[in-house]
N, C-alpha and C positions, 0 to 999 in steps of 0.2 A: 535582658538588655544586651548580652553578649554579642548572642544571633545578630541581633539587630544593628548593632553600632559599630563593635570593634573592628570590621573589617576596614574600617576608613578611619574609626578616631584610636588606633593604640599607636604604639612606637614612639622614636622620639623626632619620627620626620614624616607625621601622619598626611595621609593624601588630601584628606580637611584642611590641617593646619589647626585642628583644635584635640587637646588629647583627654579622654577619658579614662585613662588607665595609670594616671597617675595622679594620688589622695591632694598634693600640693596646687597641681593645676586646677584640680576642680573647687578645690574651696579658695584657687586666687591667690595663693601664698607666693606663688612663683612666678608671678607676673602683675597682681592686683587686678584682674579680672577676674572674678568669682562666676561660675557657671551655678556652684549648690551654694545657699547660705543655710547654715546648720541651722537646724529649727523651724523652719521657714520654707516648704515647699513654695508656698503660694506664691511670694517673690521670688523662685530661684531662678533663674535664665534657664538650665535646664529642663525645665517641667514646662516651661513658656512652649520651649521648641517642639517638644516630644508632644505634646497635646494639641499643640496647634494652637493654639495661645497667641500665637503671634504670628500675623497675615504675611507678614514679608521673610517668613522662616521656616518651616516647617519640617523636622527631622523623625525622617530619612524623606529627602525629598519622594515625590512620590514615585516620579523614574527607576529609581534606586534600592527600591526596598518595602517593606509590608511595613507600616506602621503601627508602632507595640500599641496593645489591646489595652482596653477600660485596665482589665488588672494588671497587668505590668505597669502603667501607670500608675495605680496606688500603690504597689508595691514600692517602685520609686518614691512616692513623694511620703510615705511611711518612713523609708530607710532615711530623707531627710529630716522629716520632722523630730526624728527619732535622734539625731543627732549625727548621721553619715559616718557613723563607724567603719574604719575600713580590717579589710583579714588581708594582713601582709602574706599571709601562706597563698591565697588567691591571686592576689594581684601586690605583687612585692614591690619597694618604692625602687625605680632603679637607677635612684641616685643616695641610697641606701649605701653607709661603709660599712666594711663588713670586718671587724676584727679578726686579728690574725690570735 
């Protein structure tokens, strides 16, 4: 998903406007928009867009990018059903305090 996505959704002033790289925005905590719902590929907005799921969205438009394969697709919608654990050592929250 890296390759594929982060070039447009990380940071905190992503060129989308939608961010991927942080655990809060994706499960909706940080605004009530939920892109993953834990458990629940089949409902998540993410897995809509990435798969094509849904006709007025389609991510990485196709202009823009090689759109992830059958398996990176389930590997996604595994990591959700699975419950979207995230590795703060990968992708650290960065609105994370950090004790002194």
């Amino acid at each position: 998903m890296k390759q594929h996505c982060l070039d447009c959704h990380e940071g905190s002033n992503p060129e989308s406007g939608v961010r991927l790289d942080y655990h809060a925005k994706l499960l909706g905590e940080s605004d009530g928009v939920p892109l993953v719902l834990r458990g629940n590929s089949k409902t998540s907005r993410l897995i809509h867009v990435v798969a094509g799921l849904d006709p007025d969205k389609q991510m990485p438009p196709p202009d823009l990018g090689e759109a992830l394969s059958s398996q990176e697709i389930g590997i996604l919608r595994a990591w959700i059903d699975q419950g979207a654990k995230w590795d703060e050592t990968v992708l650290p929250n960065p609105h994370r305090i950090i004790a002194k």
